[in-house]
N, C-alpha and C positions, 0 to 999 in steps of 0.2 A: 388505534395505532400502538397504544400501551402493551395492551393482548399480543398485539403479534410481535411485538419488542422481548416480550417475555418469554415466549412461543421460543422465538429465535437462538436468548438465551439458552434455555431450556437444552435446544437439540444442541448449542455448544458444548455445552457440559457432560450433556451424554455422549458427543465425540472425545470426551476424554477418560471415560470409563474403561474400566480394559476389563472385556469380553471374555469369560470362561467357555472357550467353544465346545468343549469338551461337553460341561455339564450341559452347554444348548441342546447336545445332540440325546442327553440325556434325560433331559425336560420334556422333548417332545414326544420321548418314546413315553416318560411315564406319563402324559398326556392324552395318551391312546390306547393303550392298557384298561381292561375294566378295574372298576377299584375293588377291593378286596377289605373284609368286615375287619375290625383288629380294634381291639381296648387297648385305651392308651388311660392313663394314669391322669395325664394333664390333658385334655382333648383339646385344647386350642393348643396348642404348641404346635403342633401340623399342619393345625391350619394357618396360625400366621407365619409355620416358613414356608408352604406353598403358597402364601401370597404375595411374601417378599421374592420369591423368586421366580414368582408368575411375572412379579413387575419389572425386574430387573431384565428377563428373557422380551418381555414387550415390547422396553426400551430401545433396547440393543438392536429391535428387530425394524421399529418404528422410522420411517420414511418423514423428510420434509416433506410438505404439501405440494402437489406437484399439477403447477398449470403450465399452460401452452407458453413458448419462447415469446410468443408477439406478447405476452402478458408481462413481461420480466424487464423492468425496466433500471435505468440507471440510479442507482443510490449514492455512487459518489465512486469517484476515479481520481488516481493520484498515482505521478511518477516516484515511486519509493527507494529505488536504487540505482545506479549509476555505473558504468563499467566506465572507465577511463583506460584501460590499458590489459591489451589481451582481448579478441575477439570471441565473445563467445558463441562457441558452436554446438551450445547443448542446455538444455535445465531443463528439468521436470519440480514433480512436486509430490514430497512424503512426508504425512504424517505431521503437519503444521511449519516444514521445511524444506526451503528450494536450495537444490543441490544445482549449482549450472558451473558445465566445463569453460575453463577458457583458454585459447590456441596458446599450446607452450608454458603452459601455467600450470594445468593439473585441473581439480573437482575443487570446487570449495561450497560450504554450505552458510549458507543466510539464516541466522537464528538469534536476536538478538545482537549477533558479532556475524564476519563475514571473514573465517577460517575454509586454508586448504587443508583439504581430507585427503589427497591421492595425487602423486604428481603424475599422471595416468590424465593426459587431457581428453574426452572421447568426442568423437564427432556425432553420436545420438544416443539418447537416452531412453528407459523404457518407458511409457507413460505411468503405465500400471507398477506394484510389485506383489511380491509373495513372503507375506511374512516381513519380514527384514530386511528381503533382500529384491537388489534393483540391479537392471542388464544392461547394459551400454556395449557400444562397439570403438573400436580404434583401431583404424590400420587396415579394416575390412574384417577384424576378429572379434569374439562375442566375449563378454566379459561378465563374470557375475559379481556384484560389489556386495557386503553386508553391511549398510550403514549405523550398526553397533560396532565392529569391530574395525570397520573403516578398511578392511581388509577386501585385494579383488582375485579370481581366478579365470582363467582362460577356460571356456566351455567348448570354444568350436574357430578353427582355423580357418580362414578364407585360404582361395587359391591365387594363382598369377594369370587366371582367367576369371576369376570371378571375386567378390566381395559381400558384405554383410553392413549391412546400414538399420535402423529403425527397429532394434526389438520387442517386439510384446509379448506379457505373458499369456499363455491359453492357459493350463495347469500345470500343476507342480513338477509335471512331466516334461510339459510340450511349450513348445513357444513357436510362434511369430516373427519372420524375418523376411525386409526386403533383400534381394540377392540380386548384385548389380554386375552383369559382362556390358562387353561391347555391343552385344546384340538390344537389351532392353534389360528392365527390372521387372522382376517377379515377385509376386507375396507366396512364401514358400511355408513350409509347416516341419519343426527340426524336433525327434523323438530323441532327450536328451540323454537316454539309458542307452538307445541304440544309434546313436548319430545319423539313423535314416531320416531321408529329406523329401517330403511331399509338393510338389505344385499347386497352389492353389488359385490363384490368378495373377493375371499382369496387373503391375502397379507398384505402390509403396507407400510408405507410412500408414498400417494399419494399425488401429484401435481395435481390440477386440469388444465386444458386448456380451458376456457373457449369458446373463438372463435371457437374450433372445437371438442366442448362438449365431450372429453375426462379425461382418467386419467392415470397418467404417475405413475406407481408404482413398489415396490419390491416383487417378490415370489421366494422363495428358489433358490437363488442368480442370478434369473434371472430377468430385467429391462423387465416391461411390459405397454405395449400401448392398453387402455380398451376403446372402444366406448359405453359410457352411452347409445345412442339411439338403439343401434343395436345389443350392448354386446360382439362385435367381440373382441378378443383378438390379439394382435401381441407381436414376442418378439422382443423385441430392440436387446439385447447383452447381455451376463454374466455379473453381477455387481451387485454393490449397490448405497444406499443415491443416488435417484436420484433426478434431480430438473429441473426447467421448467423455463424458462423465461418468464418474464410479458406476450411480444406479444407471447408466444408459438412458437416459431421457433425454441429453440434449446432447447435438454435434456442436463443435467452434469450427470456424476454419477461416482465412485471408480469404477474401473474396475484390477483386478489381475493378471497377468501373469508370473508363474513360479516362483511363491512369491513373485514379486514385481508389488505392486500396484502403480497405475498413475492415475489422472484426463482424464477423455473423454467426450468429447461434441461429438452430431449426430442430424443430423437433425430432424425433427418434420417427414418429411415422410420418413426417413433414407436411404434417398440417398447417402449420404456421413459421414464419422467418424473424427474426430481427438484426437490424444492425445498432452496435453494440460501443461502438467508437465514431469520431467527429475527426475528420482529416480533411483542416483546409486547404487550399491553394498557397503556396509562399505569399511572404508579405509584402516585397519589397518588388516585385516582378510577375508577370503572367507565366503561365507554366503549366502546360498539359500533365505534370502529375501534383498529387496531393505534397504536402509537406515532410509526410512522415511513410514509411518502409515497414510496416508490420508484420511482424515474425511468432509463429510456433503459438498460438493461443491455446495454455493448458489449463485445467482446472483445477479447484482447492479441494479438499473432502468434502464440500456441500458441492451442491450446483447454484449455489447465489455468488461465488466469486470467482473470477479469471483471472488469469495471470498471462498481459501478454509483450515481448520484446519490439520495441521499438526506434529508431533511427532516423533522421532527418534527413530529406530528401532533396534540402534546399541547396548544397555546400557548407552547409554552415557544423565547423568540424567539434559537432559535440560526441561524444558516448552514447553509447547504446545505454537506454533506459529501461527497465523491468517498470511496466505499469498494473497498478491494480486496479479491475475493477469490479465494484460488489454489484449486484443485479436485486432488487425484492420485485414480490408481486402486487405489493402495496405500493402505490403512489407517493413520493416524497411529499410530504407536506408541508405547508408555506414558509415555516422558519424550517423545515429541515434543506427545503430548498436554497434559500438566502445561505447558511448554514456552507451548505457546498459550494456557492458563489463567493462568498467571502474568505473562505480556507483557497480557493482555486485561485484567487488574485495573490494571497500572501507566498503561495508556491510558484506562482506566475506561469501556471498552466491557464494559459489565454481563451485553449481551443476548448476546454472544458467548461470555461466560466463563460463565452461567446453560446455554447449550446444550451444556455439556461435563461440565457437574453431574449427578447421580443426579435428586437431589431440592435443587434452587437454592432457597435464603434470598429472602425477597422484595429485601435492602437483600444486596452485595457489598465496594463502594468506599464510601467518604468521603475528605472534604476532608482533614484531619488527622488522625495520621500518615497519611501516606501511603507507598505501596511508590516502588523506586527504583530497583529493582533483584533480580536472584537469581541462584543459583547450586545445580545439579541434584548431588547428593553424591553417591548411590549407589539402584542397582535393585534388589532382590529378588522373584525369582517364585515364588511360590506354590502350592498346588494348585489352587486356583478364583480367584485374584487377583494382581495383582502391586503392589510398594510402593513409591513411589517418593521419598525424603529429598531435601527438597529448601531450600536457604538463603534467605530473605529480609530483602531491607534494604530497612529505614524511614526515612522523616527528619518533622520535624514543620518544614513554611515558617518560616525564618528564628529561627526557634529552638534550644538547645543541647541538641537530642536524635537519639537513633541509637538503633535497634533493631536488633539480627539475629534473625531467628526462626526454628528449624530444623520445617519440619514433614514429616510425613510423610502424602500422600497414597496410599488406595486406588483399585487403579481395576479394574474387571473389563469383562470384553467380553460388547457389548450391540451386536445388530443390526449386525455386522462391524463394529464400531468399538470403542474405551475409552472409558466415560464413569468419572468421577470416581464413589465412592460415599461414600467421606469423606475429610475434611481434618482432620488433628491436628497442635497444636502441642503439639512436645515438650520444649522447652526455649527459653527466650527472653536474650538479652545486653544491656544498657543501658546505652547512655552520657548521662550527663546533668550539667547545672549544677545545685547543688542549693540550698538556700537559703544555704550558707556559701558563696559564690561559690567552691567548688572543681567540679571535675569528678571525679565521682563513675560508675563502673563497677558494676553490679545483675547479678550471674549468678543465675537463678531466686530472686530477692528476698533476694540476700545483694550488699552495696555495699562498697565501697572506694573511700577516695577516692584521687586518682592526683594530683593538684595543684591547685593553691588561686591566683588572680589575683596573688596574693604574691609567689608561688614564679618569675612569668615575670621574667625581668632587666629591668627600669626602662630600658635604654639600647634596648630592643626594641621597646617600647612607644612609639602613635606617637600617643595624646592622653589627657587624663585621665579624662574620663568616658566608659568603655569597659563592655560587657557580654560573654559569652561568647553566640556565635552557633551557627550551623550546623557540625557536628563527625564524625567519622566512626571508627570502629576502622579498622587494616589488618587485612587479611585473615587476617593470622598471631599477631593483636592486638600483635605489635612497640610500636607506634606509634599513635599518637591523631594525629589529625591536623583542628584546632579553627581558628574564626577570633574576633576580637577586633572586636564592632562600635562603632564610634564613637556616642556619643549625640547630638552638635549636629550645626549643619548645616554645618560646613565638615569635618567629619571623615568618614573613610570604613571600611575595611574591612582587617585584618592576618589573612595567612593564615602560622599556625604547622606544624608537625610537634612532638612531645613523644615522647622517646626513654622506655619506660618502663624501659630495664633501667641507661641511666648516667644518667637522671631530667633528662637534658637537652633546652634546645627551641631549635627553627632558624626562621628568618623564611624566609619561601617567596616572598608575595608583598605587596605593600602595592596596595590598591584607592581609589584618593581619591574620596570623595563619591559613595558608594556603599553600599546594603544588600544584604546576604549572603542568598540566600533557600536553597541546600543547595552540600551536595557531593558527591560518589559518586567511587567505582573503580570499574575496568572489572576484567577476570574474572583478570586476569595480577597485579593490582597497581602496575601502573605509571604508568599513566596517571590521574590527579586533575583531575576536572572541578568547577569553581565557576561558579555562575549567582549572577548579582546584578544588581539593577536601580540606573539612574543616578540622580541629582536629576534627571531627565528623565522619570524612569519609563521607560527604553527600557530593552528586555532585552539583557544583554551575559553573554556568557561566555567562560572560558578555560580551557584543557585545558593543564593541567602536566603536562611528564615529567618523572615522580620520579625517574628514572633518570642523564637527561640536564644537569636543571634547567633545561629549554626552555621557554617557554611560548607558547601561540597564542592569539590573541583572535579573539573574533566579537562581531558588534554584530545586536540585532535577533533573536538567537537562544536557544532554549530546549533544553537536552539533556532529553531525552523519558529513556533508561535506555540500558546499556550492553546490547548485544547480547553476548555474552564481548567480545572486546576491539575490538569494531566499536560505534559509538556514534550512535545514531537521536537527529539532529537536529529542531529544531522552526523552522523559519525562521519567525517574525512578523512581519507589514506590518499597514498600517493594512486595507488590504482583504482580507485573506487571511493565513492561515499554511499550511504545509505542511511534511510530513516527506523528511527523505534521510539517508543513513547514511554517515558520515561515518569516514575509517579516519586513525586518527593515526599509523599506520607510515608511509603516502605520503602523507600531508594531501590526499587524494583524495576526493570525494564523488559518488556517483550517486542516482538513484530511489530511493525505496524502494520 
């Protein structure tokens, strides 16, 4: 698993090389050439820069490994962004960045921040681009955007009899467009030097495939495979929004059964199928469709991740959600399993965490306590199973309680994969306020108290009417580490450390006009994050190092849990939130 961990690496890093195509095309010709006698002075210097740029050309040129769709399973799925306001009716994906329109709003792009590019809302986008640049339509007209200069132009005009939806590119010439009248939609073919317009079938939303000059498209709900050279038609499967992967090796598309729709990937010569997503039934009620409404599944520069739009089917009036989800051809393995079980509860994505269960509980998550965090102890394997101890931290919002609960999950292998067969808690740790306003420690329902409002020094305390708030063990339980909430409204928030072995306490931080809602550590112990909200109600938080005694502020922001010591932020706006993962070694953030 290590090999293919590095493997994986490996092809990320060379998706960030930037490719001299030129000299590619140069490489090959002197590739093919006979070689010619010639003294050179230094005779290895030729040879090691024909090596170095044999290796660079290999790279560039090198394919992941490439097995059958029924092979490719789930490695972990997570709702990463949020639309609150503005429908969107478009996103694609370039270059490590999803650009998605929303109605009345414009283009904005998702890159660690989630900036408008273009107040240009479009209702489709290209899948594919050229160079730099991506096609969208609006209004029924083709548009060509450059996402360096953020800049768009009008390529080709619809009429008041016809339209332009779905462009793709063919080449730098030619493009792909559904063209909608009253009669039907056509997949047509637009020569952009001569504005002539080819027919090429009925349908819409094509994918092109270049390598095996096809087009992967929609006709009246069936998914069809068009060979340009020959015209042959195949049908894939009932479905819709289908998509194509860069290399062409695998379709997505919405596919429906019995009203509930799911994600399926199938191979490029449809050998094999998978379904790709878990959409149960609502929870509260019977209901001939699934829970959730799945939109447009497009892909990332590999074909191990998807990206796909989805909405609740129940009434229950959330946002539309952009999910991720990554695919290997490897098996998750038993803690990488638990691993996705335990991050899928602290995000309270149910339906995900329910598909890695034997036999799933109808109810998973609630409001209060809630998880915050974990931490994997130790594996043992067994003769038919293996065991995995694994730590979890709780906190109850803005309250003076802390749980750690050590459990040990079963898991045995089911249909090449590990599903969970049971979850045991083995022992449980309590930190709490209890009615003697001390803080009081419960190992398996035996307490001690550890300090009492009393006991903290009067010159440290920073108003009268105070309560014990949001609290946390260290790791090594050293240390308590509690805050102090003000009860009016000009008072705010004191964050302590409590020594428990010389019974003494250190002021960390003072928060003015401010409610404490939790705190966590990351996997090392170093780093202490605090979320609390203003007299504004805006989300702020700050990440202390314990180490340094540094502290960083964010405004607007939510810590979702630590990853070990990498820490998956929650950016909130009025129209949106979204996650990125956030590393307090280099205060650096990217995607998540």
């Amino acid at each position: 698993m290590e090999d293919e961990k590095i493997t994986k690496t490996l092809y990320e890093l060379r998706n960030e090389i930037e490719v001299n195509t030129d000299l590619k095309k140069q490489l090959r010709k002197t590739f093919v050439k006979k070689s010619r006698k010639r003294k050179w002075k230094n005779a290895w210097i030729p040879l090691l820069t024909a090596a170095i740029l044999f290796l660079a050309f290999l790279l560039s040129n090198e394919q992941m490994p490439h097995v059958k769709a029924s092979s490719l399973k789930i490695a972990n799925s997570i709702s990463f962004l949020d639309i609150g306001s503005g429908e969107i009716t478009a996103y694609t994906y370039h270059d490590g960045r999803l650009y998605l329109s929303l109605e009345g709003r414009g283009i904005f792009v998702y890159e660690n921040e989630f900036k408008q590019v273009l107040n240009d809302a479009p209702n489709s986008f290209s899948r594919s681009s050229k160079e730099e640049k991506l096609l969208f339509t609006n209004n029924g007209d083709v548009f060509l955007f450059d996402v360096k200069t953020t800049k768009s132009e009008k390529l080709l005009d619809g009429t008041s009899d016809s339209s332009y939806i779905y462009p793709e590119w063919k080449d730098q010439n030619h493009i792909y467009l559904t063209k909608v009248t009253d009669k039907e939609k056509q997949i047509v073919e637009v020569n952009m030097q001569t504005k002539e317009e080819s027919i090429i079938a009925s349908g819409e939303m094509a994918s092109f495939v270049e390598k095996e000059q096809k087009l992967v498209f929609e006709r009246h709900g069936e998914i069809i495979i068009y060979n340009v050279k020959s015209g042959k038609e195949t049908i894939v499967d009932r479905g819709k929004n289908p998509s194509v992967t860069n290399d062409g090796n695998y379709i997505s598309y919405v596919k429906e059964r019995s009203g509930f729709e799911d994600v399926w990937i199938t191979d490029m010569d449809l050998e094999t199928k998978n379904k790709v997503t878990t959409n149960p039934p609502p929870r509260y009620e019977p209901s001939v469709k699934g829970m959730y409404r799945y939109q447009l599944p497009i892909w990332g520069n590999d074909e191990r991740t998807l990206y796909v739009m989805k909405n609740r089917n129940d009434g229950e009036n959330e946002p539309a959600k952009i999910m991720k989800i990554e695919l290997s051809e490897q098996s998750s393995t038993e803690i990488e399993t638990v691993k996705s079980y335990l991050q899928a509860l602290i995000v309270r994505d149910d339906d995900f965490a329910k598909s890695l269960l034997k036999d799933p509980p109808e109810f998973l998550t609630y409001s209060n306590p809630k998880q915050i965090g974990f931490h994997i102890l130790e594996t043992t394997n067994n003769e038919q199973s293996t065991s995995v101890k694994a730590e979890v931290y709780w906190t109850d919002i803005a309250l003076a309680y802390y749980k750690v609960s050590t459990y040990e999950l079963t898991l045995m292998k089911e249909n090449e994969r590990y599903v969970i067969e049971t979850v045991k808690e083995l022992n449980t740790t309590e930190l709490l306020a209890n009615e003697q306003n001390e803080i009081e420690m419960v190992k398996d329902g035996k307490g001690e108290a550890l300090f009492s409002l009393q006991d903290i020094p009067q010159s440290l305390i920073q108003a009268e009417d105070i309560r014990f708030s949001s609290l946390l063990n260290t790791h090594d339980e050293k240390n308590v580490i509690f805050s102090l909430q003000g009860m009016d409204e000009t008072s705010g928030v004191t964050l302590f450390s409590f020594n428990r072995e010389t019974k003494s306490f250190n002021l960390l931080a003072t928060l003015k006009g401010g409610i404490m809602e939790k705190v966590a550590l990351d996997a090392t112990g170093r780093y202490l994050t605090a979320d609390y909200l203003t007299d504004a109600f805006d989300s702020k938080l700050f990440i202390f190092d314990l180490e340094k005694g540094k502290q960083t502020d964010f405004t607007n922001v939510r810590s979702v849990f630590w990853k070990e010591d990498k820490l998956i932020l929650e950016e909130v706006a009025e129209t949106h939130s979204m996650y990125y993962q956030y590393d307090p070694h280099t205060g650096s953030k990217k995607n998540y």
